[in-house]
C-alpha positions as CSV (number, residue, x, y, z in Angstrom):
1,X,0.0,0.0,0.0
2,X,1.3,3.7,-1.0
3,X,0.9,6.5,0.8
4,X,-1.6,9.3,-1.4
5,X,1.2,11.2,-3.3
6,X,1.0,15.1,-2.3
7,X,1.8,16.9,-5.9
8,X,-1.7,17.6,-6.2
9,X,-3.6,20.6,-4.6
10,X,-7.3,20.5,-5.1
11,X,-9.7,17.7,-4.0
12,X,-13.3,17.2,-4.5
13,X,-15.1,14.7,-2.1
14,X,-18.2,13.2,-3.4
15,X,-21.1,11.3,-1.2
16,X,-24.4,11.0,-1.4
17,X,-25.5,12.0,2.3
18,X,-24.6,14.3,4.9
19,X,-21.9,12.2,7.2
20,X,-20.7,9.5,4.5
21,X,-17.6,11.5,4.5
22,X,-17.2,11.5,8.4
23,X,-17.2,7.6,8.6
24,X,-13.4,7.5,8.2
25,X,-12.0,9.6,5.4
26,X,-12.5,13.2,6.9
27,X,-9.3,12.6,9.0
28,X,-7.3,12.5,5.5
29,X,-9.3,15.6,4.2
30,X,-8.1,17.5,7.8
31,X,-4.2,16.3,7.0
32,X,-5.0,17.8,3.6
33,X,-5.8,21.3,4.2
34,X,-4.0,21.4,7.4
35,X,-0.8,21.2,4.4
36,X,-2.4,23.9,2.2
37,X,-4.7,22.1,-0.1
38,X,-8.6,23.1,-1.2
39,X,-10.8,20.7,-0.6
40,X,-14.6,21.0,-1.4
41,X,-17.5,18.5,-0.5
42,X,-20.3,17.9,-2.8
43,X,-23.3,15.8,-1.5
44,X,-25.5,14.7,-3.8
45,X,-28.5,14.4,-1.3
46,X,-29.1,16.3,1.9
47,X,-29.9,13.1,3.8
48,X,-33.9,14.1,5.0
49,X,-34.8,10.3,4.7
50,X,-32.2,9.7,7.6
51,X,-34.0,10.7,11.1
52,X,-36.5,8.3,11.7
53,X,-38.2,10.2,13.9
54,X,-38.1,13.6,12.0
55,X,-40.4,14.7,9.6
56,X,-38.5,15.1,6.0
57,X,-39.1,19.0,5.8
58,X,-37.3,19.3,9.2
59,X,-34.5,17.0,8.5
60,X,-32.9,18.3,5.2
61,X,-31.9,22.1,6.8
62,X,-30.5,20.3,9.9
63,X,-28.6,17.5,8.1
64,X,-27.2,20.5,5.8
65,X,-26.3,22.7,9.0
66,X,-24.7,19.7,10.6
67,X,-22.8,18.7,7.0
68,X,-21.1,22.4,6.9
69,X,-20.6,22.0,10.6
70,X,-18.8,18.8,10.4
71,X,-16.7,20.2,7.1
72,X,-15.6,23.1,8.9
73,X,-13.9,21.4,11.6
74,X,-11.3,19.5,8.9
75,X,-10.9,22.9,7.3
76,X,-13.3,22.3,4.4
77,X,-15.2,25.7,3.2
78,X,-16.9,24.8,0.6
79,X,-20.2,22.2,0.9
80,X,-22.9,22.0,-1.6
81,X,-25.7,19.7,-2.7
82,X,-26.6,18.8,-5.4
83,X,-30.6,18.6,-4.5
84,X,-31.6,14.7,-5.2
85,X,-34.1,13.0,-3.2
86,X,-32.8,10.7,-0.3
87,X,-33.3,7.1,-0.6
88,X,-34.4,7.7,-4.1
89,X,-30.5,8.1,-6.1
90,X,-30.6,6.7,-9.2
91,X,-27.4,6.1,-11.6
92,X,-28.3,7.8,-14.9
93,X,-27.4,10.6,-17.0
94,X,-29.2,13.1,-15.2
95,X,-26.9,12.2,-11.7
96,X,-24.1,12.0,-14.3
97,X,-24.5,15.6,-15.1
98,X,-24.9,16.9,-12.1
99,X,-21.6,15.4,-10.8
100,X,-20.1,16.3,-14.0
101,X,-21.2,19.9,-13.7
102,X,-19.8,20.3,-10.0
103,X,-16.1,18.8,-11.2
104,X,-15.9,21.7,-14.0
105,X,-17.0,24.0,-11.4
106,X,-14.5,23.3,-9.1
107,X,-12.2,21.9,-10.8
108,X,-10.0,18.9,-8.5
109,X,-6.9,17.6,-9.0
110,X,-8.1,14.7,-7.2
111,X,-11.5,13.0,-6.6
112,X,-12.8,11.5,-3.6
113,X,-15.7,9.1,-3.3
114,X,-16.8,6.2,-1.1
115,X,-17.2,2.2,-1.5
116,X,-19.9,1.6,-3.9
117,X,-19.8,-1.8,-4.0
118,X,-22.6,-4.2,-3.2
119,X,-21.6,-4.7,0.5
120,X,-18.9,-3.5,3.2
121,X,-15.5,-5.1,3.4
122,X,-15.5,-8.6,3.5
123,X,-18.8,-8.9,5.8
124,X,-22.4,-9.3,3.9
125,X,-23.8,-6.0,5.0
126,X,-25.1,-4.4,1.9
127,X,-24.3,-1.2,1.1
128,X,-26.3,1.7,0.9
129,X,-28.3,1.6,-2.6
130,X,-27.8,5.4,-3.1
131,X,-24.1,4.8,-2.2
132,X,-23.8,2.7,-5.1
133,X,-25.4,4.6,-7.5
134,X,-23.2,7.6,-6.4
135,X,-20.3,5.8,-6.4
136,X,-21.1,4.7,-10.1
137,X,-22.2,7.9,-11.6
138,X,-18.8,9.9,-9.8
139,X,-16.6,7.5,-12.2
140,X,-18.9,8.3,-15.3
141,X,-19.0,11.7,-14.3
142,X,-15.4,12.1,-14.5
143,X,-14.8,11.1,-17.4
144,X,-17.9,13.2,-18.9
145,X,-16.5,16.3,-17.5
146,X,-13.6,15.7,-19.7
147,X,-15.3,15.1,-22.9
148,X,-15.6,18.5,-24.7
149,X,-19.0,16.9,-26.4
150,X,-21.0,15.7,-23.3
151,X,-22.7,18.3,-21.6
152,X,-21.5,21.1,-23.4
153,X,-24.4,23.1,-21.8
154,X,-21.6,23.1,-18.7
155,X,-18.8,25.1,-19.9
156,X,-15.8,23.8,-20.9
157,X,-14.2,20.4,-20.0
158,X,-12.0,19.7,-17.3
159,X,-9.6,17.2,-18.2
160,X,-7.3,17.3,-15.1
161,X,-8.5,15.0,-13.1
162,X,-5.5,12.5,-12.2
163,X,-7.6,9.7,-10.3
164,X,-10.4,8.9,-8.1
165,X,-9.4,7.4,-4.4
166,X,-12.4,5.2,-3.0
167,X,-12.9,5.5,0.8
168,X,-13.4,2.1,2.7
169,X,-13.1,-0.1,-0.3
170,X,-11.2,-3.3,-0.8
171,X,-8.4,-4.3,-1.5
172,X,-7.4,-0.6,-0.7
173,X,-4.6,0.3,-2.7
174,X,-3.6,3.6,-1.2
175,X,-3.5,5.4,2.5
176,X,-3.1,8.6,4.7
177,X,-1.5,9.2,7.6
178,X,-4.1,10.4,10.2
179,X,-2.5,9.8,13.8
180,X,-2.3,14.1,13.9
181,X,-5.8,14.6,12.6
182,X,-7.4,11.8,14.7
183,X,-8.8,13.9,17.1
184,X,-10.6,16.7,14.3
185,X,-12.0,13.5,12.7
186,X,-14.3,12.9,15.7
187,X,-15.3,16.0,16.5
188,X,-16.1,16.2,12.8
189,X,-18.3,13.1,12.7
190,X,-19.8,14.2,16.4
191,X,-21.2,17.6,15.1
192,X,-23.4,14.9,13.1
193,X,-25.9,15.4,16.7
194,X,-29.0,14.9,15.4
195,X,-28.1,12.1,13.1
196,X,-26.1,10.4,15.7
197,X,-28.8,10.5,18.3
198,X,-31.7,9.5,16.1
199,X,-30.3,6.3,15.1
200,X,-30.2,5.6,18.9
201,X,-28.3,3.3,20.8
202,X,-24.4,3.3,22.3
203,X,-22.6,4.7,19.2
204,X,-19.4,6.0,19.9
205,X,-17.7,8.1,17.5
206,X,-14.7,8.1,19.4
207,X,-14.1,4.3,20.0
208,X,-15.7,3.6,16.3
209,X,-12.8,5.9,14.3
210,X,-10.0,5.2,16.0
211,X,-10.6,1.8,16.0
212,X,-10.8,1.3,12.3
213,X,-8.0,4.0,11.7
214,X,-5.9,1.5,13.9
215,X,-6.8,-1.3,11.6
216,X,-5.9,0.3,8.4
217,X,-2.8,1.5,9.9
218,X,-1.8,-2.1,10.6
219,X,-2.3,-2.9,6.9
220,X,-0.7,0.7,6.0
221,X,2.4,0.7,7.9
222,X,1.6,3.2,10.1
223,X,0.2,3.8,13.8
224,X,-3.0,5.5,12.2
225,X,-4.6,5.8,8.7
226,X,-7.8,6.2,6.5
227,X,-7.5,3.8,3.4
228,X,-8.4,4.0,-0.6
229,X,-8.4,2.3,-3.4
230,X,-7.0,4.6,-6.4
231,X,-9.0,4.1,-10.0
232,X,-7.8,5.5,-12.7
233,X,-10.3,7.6,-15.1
């Protein structure tokens, strides 16, 4: 496994909800702009389907709040989403063009997204169904925003875009370093309050991230680190 090489210096992070980003990779993202980097979230939902016990309407400002919140503790400035309906993503051209419209906006070096495979690591937990499709359409989307002829309604392409790191997929191919940025990773995923608490029982942000940070650093070389496999687009 290789370290994520630095001679880059603008990342976009793609998810479909509020908090996907949280679960693990914001630690590399605090690393990141703690050197000097840009890095921008997109979320392609606002996650209002996620609070079982709060009424849609109430639930998408909140999530939102708690999604700049979260960002601004790993130095992130920049969140925006992209409007879709949680629980509802579909892969398509019309999520394809959304994605592709935020990358020529902003423009990354590097892409970030999260495991969009059918489960989570080796275990059979399947994974989210609008992380999939996410996870699909950010490849696709790439690769659109490069192509002067696909969405020329856009602006012009962005063809810079030197590969895609996957967040919590396997085999992981790549890692950070996040011993130093350990501690702004859980305060990031904490400001998530209203998220956290509505799923209800003993979570523990705390034990949960530095648990699996210790894992991957085993496997990385390292006392602590968030893991990715790199795709090339």
């Amino acid at each position: 496994m290789d370290p994520i090489p630095d001679d880059w210096q603008r990342a976009v992070a793609i998810a479909a909800h509020p908090d996907d980003l949280e679960y693990g990779a914001a630690g590399a993202f605090a690393r990141w702009t703690k050197q000097g980097k840009d890095v921008s979230y997109v979320l392609v939902t606002s996650g209002e389907a996620g609070i079982d016990g709060l009424d849609p309407a109430k639930a998408k400002p909140l999530r939102e709040e708690e999604q700049r919140r979260a960002a601004a503790i790993v130095g992130v400035s920049h969140v925006e989403f992209l409007g879709g309906a949680d629980g509802t993503v579909e892969y398509g051209m019309a999520l394809r063009r959304e994605i592709a419209g935020a990358l020529r906006r902003l423009q990354p070096d590097i892409v970030v997204t999260l495991n969009f495979e059918l489960t989570w690591g080796n275990g059979g937990n399947v994974n989210h169904a609008d992380h999939r499709a996410t996870g699909f359409a950010v490849l696709d989307a790439c690769r659109d925003a490069a192509n002067r002829w696909m969405f020329t309604e856009l602006g012009p392409p962005w063809q810079a875009i030197q590969a895609v790191y996957v967040a919590a997929m396997q085999p992981a191919t790549h890692y950070v370093d996040v011993a130093d940025t350990i501690d702004v990773a859980v305060e990031s995923l904490r400001a998530h309050r209203a998220y956290l608490e509505g799923l209800g029982g003993d979570f523990d942000p705390d034990k949960f991230l530095r648990y699996f940070a210790r894992e991957s650093g085993k496997a990385a070389g390292c006392e602590m680190a968030a893991t990715f496999r790199r795709l090339s687009v």
